[in-house]
TORDREN-194122 format. One line per 2 residues: number of its first residue (from 1); their letters; for each residue x, z, y of N, C-alpha, C. Coordinates in steps of 0.02 Angstrom, whole numbers, plus 50000, padded with zeros to 5 digits. Layout:
// residues N
NUM> A> X/Z/Y/X/Z/Y/X/Z/Y ~ ... $
This chain:
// residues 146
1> XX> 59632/57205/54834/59565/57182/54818/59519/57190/54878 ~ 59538/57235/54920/59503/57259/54985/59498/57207/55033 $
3> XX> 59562/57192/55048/59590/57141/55072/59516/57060/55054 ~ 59570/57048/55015/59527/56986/54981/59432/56960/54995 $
5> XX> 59384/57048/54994/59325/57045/54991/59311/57053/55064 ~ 59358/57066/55135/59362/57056/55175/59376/56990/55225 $
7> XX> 59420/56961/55191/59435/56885/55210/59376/56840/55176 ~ 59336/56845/55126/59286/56812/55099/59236/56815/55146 $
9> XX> 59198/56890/55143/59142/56907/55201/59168/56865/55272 ~ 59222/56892/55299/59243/56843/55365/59231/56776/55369 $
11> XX> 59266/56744/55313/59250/56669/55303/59171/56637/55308 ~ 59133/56683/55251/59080/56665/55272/59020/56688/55333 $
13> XX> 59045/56729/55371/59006/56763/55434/59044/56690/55476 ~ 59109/56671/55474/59119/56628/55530/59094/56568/55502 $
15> XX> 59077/56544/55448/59043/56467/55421/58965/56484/55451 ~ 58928/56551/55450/58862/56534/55471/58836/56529/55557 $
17> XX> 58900/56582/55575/58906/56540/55650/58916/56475/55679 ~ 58935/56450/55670/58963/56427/55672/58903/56338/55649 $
19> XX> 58895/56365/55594/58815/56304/55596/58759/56325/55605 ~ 58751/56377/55627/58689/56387/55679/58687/56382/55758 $
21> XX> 58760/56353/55771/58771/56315/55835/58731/56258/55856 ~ 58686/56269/55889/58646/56180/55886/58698/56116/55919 $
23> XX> 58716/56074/55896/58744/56004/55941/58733/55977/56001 ~ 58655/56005/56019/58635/55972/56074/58577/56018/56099 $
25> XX> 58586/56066/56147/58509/56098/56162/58448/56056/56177 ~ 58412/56082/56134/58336/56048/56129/58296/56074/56211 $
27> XX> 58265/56021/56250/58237/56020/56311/58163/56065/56274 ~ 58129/56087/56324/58076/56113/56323/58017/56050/56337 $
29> XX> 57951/56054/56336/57902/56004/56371/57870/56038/56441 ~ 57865/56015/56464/57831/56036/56563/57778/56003/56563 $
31> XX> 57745/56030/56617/57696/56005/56647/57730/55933/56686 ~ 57690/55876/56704/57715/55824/56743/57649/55828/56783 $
33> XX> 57691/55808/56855/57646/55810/56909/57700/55729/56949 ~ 57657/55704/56948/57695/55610/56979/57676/55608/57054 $
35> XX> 57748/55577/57087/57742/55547/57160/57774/55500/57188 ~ 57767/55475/57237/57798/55420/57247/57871/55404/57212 $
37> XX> 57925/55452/57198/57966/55462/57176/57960/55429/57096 ~ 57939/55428/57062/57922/55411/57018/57903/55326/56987 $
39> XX> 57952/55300/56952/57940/55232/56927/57906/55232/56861 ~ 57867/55212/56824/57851/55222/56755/57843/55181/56725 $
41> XX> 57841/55170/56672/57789/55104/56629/57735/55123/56619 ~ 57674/55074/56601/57619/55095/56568/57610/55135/56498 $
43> XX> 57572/55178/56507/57557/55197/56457/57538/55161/56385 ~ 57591/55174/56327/57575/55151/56251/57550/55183/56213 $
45> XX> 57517/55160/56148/57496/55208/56074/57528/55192/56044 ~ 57557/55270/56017/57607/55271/55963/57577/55236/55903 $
47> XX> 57620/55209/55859/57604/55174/55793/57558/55215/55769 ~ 57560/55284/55767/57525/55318/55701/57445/55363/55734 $
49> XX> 57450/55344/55779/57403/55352/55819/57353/55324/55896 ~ 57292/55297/55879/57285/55260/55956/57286/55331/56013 $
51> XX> 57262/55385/55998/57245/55458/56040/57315/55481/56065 ~ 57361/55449/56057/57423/55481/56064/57450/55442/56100 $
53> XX> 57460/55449/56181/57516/55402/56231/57556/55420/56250 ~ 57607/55369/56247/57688/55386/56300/57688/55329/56332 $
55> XX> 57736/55368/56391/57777/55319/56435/57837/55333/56449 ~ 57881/55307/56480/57946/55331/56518/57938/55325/56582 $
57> XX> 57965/55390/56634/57981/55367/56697/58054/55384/56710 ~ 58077/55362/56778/58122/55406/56819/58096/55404/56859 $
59> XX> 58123/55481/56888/58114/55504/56943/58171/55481/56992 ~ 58183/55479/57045/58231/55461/57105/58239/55486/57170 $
61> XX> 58284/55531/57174/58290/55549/57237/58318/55546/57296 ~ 58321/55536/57361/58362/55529/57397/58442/55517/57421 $
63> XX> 58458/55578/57354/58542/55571/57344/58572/55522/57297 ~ 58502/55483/57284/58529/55451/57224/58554/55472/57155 $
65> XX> 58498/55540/57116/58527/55575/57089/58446/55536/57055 ~ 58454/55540/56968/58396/55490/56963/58399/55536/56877 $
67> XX> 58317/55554/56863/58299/55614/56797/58252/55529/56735 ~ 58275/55545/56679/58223/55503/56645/58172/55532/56605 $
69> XX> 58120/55539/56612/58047/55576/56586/58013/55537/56543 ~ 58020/55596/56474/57975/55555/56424/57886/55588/56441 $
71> XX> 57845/55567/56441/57781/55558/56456/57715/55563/56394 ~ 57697/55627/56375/57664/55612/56338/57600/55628/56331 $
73> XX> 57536/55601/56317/57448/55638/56332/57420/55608/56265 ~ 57396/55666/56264/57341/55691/56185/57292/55686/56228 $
75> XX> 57250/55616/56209/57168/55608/56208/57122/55603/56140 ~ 57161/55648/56100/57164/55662/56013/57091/55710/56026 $
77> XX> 57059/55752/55973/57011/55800/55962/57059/55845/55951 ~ 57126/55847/55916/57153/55891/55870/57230/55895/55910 $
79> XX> 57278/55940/55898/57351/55962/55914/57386/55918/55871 ~ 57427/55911/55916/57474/55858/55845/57539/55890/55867 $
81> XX> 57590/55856/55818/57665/55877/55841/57710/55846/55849 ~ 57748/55842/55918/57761/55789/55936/57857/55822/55961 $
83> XX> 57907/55777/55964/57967/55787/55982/58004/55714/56006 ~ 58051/55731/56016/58088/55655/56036/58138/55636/56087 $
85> XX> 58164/55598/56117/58226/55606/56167/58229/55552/56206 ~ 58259/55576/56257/58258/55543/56322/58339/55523/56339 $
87> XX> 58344/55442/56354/58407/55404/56362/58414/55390/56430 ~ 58469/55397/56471/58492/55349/56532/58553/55331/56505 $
89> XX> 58580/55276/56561/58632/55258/56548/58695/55318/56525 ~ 58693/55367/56567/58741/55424/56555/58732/55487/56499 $
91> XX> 58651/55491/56483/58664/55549/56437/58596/55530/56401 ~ 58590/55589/56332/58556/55592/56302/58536/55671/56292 $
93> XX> 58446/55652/56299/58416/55739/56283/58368/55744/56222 ~ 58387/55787/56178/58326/55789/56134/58280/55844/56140 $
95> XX> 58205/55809/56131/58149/55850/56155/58121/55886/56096 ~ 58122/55946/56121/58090/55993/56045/58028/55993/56031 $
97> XX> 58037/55992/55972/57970/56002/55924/57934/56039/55952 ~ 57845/56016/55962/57812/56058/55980/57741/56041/55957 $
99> XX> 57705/56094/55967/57622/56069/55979/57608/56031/56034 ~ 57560/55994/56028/57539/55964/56110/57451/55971/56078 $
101> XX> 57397/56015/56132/57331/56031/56109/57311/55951/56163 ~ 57249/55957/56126/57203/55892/56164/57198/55923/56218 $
103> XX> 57182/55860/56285/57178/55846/56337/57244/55873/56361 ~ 57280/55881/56331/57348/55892/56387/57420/55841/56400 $
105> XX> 57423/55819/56441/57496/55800/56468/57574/55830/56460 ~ 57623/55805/56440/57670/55832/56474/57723/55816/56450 $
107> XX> 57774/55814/56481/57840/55782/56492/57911/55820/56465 ~ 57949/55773/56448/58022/55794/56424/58053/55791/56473 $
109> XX> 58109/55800/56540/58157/55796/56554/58205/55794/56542 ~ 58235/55738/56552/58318/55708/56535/58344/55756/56594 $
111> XX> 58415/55743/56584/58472/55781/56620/58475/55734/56684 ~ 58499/55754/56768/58488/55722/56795/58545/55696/56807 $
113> XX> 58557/55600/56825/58633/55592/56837/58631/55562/56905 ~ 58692/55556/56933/58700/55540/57004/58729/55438/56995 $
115> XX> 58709/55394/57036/58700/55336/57030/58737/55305/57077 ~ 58780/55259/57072/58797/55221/57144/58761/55201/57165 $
117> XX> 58774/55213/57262/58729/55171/57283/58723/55103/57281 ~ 58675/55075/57275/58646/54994/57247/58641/54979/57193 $
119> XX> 58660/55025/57157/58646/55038/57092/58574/55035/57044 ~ 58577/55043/56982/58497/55039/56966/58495/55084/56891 $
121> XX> 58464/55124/56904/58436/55193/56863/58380/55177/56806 ~ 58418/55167/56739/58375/55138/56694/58351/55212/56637 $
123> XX> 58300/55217/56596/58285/55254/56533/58244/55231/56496 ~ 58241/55261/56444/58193/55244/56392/58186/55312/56355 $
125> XX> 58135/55306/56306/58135/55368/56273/58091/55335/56210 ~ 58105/55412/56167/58083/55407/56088/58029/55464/56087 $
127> XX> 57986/55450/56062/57902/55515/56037/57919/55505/55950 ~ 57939/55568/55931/57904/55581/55859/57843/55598/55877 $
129> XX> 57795/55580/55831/57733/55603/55838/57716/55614/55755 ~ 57701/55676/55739/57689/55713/55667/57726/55677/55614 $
131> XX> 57805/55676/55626/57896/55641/55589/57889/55562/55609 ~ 57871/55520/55651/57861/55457/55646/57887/55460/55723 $
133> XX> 57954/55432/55716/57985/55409/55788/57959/55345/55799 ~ 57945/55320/55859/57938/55253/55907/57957/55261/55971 $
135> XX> 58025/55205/55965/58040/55203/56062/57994/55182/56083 ~ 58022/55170/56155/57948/55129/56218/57959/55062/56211 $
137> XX> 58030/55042/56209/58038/54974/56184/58112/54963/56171 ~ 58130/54906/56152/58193/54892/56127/58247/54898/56184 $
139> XX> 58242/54875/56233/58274/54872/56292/58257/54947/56351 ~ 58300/54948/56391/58278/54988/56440/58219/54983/56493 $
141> XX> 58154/54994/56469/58107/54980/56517/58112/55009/56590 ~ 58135/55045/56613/58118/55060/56664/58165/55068/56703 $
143> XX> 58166/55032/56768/58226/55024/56819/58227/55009/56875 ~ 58271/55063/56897/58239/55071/56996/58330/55081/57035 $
145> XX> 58309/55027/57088/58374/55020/57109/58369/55082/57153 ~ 58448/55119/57165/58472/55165/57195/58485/55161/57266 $
């Protein structure tokens, strides 16, 4: 019987590990500071809000190693909560849930991938903004040859 209430407990200590594994680590939000390096689209309003903008950029560097940045600024009165994920051709990042307070900026980083040269470095990205996802657009807006 010892036995038995031991292999039970086990079973279930390894089922809650086991799904409290996340699938995909959730990115943090940063500060964004833009430079020449930097391709973007214009800034949009999310459906559920005009105070609420995104964009996508990539960034691009020298080695041809190229980041896709979701972009987001609260010109709101109020904090909202915002999450969402960032696509290149090679990977996918999801951006964690967070507050974003008025007047502030700031950015998701995608994972960075390396590009052939002559190549061309595309992303897009998704903003929940308070459970209401909207991409930037249907297609890959943004794209900068390598």
């Amino acid at each position: 019987m010892r036995y038995k209430a031991l292999a039970v407990a086990t079973a279930a200590v390894s089922t809650l590990a086991f799904a409290s594994t996340p699938a995909n680590a959730a990115e943090g939000w940063k500060t964004v500071s833009t430079d020449s390096n930097w391709a973007c689209t214009s800034y949009k309003h999310h459906p559920v809000s005009d105070y609420v903008n995104f964009k996508v950029c990539v960034v691009l560097n020298e080695n041809n190693d190229a980041q896709t940045v979701l972009v987001v600024q609260n010109v709101a009165t109020v904090a909202v909560a915002i999450g969402g994920q960032v696509k290149s051709q090679f990977s996918t990042v999801t951006c964690a849930d967070s507050p974003l307070n008025p007047g502030f900026t700031r950015g998701c980083y995608g994972k960075t991938d390396h590009y052939a040269s002559g190549g061309y470095a595309v992303g897009n990205a998704m903003l929940k903004l308070n459970t209401v996802n909207a991409w930037y657009g249907d297609d890959w807006p943004v794209l900068v040859s390598t």
